[in-house]
LOLOTOR-379100 format. One line per field, with one value per residue (C-alpha): z, y, x; residue in one letter. Coordinates in nm, 3 decimals. Layout:
<rodos>
w	Z_...
v	Y_...
u	X_...
fiza	A_...
</rodos>
This chain:
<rodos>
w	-0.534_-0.286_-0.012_0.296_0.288_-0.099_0.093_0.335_0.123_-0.122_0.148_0.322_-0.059_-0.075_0.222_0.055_-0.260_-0.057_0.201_0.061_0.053_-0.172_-0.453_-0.382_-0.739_-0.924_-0.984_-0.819_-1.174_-1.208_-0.843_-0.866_-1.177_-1.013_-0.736_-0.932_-1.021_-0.640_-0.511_-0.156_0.073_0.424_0.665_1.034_1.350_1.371_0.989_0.822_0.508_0.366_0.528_0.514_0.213_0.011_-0.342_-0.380_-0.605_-0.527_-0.244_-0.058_0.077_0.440_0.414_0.769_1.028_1.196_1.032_1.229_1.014_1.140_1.055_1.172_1.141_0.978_1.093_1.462_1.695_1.974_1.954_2.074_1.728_1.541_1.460_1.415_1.347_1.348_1.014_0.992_0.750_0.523_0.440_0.202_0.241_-0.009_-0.232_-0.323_-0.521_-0.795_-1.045_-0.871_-0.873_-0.504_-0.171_0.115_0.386_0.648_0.761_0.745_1.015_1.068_1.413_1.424_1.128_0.796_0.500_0.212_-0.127_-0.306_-0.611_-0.799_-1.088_-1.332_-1.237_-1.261_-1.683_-1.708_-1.567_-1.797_-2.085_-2.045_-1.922_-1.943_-1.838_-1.506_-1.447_-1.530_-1.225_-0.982_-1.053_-0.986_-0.709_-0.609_-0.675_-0.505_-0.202_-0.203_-0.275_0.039_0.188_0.144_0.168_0.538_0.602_0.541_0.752_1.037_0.998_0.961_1.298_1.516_1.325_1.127_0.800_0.674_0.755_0.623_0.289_0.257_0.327_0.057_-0.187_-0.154_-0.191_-0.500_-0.624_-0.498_-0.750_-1.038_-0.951_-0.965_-1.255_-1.457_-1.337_-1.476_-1.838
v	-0.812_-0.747_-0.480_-0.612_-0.314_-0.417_-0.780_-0.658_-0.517_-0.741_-1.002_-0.716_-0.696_-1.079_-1.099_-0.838_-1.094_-1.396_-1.272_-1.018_-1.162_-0.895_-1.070_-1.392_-1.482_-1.306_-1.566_-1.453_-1.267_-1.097_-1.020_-0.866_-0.693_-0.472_-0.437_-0.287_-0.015_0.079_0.373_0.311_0.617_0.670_0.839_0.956_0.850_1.048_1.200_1.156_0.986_1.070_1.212_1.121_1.263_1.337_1.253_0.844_0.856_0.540_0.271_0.134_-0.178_-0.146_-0.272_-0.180_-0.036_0.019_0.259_0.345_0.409_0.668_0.728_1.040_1.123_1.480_1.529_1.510_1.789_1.464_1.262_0.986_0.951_0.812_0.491_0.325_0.023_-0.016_-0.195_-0.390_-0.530_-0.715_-0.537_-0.262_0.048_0.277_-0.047_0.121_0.410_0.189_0.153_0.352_0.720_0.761_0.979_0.857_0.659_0.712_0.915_0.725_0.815_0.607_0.506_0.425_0.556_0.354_0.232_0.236_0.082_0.357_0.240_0.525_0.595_0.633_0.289_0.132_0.276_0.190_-0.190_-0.177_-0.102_-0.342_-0.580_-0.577_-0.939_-0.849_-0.558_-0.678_-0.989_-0.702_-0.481_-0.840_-0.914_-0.565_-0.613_-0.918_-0.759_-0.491_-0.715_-0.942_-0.664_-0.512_-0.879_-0.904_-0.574_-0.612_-0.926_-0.763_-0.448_-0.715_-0.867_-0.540_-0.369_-0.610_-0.728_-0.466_-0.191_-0.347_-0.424_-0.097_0.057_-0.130_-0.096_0.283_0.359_0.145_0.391_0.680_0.598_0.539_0.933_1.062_0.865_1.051_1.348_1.358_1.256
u	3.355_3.080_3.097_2.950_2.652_2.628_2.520_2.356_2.106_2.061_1.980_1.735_1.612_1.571_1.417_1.114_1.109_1.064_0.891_0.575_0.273_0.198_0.436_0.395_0.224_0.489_0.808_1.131_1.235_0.926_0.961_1.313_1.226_0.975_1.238_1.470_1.228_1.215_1.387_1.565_1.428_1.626_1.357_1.468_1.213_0.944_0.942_0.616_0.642_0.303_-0.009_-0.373_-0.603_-0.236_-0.284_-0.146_0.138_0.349_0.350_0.626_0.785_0.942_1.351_1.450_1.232_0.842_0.581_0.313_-0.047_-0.295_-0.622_-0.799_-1.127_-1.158_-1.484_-1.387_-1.129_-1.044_-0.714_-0.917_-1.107_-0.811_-0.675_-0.316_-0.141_0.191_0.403_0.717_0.965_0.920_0.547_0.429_0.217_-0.033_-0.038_-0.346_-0.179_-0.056_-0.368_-0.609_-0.647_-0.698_-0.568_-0.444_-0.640_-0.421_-0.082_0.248_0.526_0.839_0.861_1.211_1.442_1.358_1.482_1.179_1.176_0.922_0.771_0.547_0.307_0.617_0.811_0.461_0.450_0.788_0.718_0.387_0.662_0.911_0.724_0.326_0.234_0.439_0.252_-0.095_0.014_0.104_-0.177_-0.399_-0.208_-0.304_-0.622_-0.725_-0.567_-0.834_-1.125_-0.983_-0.978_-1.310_-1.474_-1.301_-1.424_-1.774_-1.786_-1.643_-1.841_-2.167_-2.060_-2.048_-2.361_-2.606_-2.583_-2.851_-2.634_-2.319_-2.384_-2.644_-2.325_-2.154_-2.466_-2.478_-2.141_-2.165_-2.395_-2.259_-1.937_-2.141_-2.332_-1.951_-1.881_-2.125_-2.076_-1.745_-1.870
fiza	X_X_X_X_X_X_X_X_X_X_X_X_X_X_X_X_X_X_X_X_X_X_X_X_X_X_X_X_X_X_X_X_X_X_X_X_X_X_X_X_X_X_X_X_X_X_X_X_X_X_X_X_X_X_X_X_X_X_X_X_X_X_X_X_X_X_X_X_X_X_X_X_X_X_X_X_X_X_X_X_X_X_X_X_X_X_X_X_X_X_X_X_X_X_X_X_X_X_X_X_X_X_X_X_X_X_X_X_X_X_X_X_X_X_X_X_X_X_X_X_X_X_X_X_X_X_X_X_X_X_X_X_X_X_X_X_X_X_X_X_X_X_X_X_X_X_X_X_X_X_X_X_X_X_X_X_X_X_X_X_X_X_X_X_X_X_X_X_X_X_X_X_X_X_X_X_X_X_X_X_X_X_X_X_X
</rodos>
């Protein structure tokens, strides 16, 4: 039968599936089939689990614990130019790494000891595999995130600017991909 840490984490598991926002479009198979992809991380208070401009190569959902998020200006020496947030069960962080061939935004460092579920690059091929209309979901689900995301940004950056300089913002950078784009042709 069941141990009672075999329980333990498959209700701390459970709680991930029922509770992500993240998953929510994904039925509970679909849901636990990605799951079972995940790798279960330990990480001690204070250990850094990935650090701003790394390359992404996975994202993680938070079992057990707090993860603080920095983001540090690079152009700047002073402490005081930096921004965090702070992450609890049942969330996920670097959602951005899966489908997008980006570095990190910010540092990740456990504030209390953690237990991750990692899910990388290679679990996301394997998922595309065995299952492509579940991984096509996720990578929407993913996706719709980031266009929230950016369209929540933009309004808030609109409010404490102007609207000019918020979407010129967004305009340019539009542009700026497209100059990178070709470059690389």
């Amino acid at each position: 039968m069941f141990k009672k840490n075999d329980l333990r984490k498959i209700r701390k598991q459970g709680n991930i599936v029922l509770k992500s926002g993240l998953l929510s479009e994904l039925s509970l198979t679909e849901r636990y089939e990605l799951l079972q992809l995940c790798h279960r991380r330990r990480y001690k208070e204070g250990e850094f689990i990935y650090y701003q401009n790394d390359p992404g190569t996975g994202m993680y959902f938070i079992e057990e614990g707090t993860v603080q998020l920095t983001v540090k200006n690079s152009q700047s020496e002073s402490e005081n130019d930096q921004y965090s947030i702070n992450i609890q069960a049942p969330r996920e962080i670097g959602t951005m790494s899966i489908g997008y061939e980006i570095r990190r935004m910010s540092s990740a460092k456990c504030l209390t000891d953690c237990v991750l579920l990692g899910f990388f690059k290679p679990d996301f091929e394997t998922l595309k595999k065995r299952n492509p209309e579940t991984a096509v979901k996720f990578l929407e689900a993913i996706s719709i995130r980031v266009m929230k995301q950016l369209e929540l940004s933009m309004r808030k950056l609109a409010d404490v600017t102007d609207t000019r300089t918020a979407f010129s913002i967004q305009y340019e950078t539009q542009y700026e991909i497209d100059k990178e784009n070709e470059q690389q042709v």
